[in-house]
N, C-alpha and C positions, 0 to 999 in steps of 0.2 A: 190439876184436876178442875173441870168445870163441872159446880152443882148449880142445877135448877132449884128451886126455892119455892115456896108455899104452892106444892103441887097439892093441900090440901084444896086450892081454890078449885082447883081447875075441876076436883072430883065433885064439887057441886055445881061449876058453870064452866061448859070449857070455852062459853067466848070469853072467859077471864085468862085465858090463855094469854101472854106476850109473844113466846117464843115456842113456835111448833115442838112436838120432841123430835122430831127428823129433823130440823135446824141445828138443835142442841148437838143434838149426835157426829152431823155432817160436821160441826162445826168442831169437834173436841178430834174425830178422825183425823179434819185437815191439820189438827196442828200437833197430831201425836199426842192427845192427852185423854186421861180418863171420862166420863161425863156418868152423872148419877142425876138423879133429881131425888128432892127429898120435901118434907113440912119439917119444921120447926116447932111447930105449934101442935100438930097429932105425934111428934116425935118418928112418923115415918121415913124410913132408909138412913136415919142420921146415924147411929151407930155403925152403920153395915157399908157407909161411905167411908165413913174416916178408918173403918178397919180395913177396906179395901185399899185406901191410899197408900196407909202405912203396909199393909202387903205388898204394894208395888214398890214403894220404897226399897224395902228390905231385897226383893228381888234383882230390883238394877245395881243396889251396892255389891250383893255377890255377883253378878257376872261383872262387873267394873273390877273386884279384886280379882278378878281370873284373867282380865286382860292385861297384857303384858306385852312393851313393846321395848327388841334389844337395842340400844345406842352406842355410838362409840366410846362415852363414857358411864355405861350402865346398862340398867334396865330399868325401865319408869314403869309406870300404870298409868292407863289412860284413861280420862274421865267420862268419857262418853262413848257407849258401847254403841250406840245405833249409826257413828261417824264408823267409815271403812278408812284406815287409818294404814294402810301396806302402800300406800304410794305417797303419802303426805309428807315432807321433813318434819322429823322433831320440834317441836317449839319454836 
């Protein structure tokens, strides 16, 4: 997850901006992650990030235990549900 941080500034000067929020955004899209912006200091979105997080969390571990791939000697689980794993060798 990528948080923005003291967007408390920017609601009083947004040339105190660093990082556009379409930056932010474009930037957490390309690399498959959350992005939030939050204060620290007005306490804005900080609860409502970290319970987002741990929502995603919780998410990708049930579909992780659902995936299941058969082996010559078993069946494993596979860690990472967003890999397309039907043509890859085992381990």
């Amino acid at each position: 997850m990528l948080v923005g941080n003291k967007i408390d500034l920017v609601e009083r000067n947004n040339r105190k901006r660093e990082v556009s929020l379409e930056e932010g955004k474009a930037f957490a899209a390309e690399n498959q992650i959350m992005f939030s912006e939050t204060s620290a200091l007005s306490n804005l979105r900080v609860t409502e990030s970290f319970e987002d997080l741990l929502q995603e969390i919780y998410n990708e571990r049930r579909k992780v235990s659902r995936i299941q791939k058969k082996t010559n000697s078993g069946t494993i689980i596979l860690n990472n549900p967003r890999v397309n794993y039907e043509n890859k060798p085992c381990c």
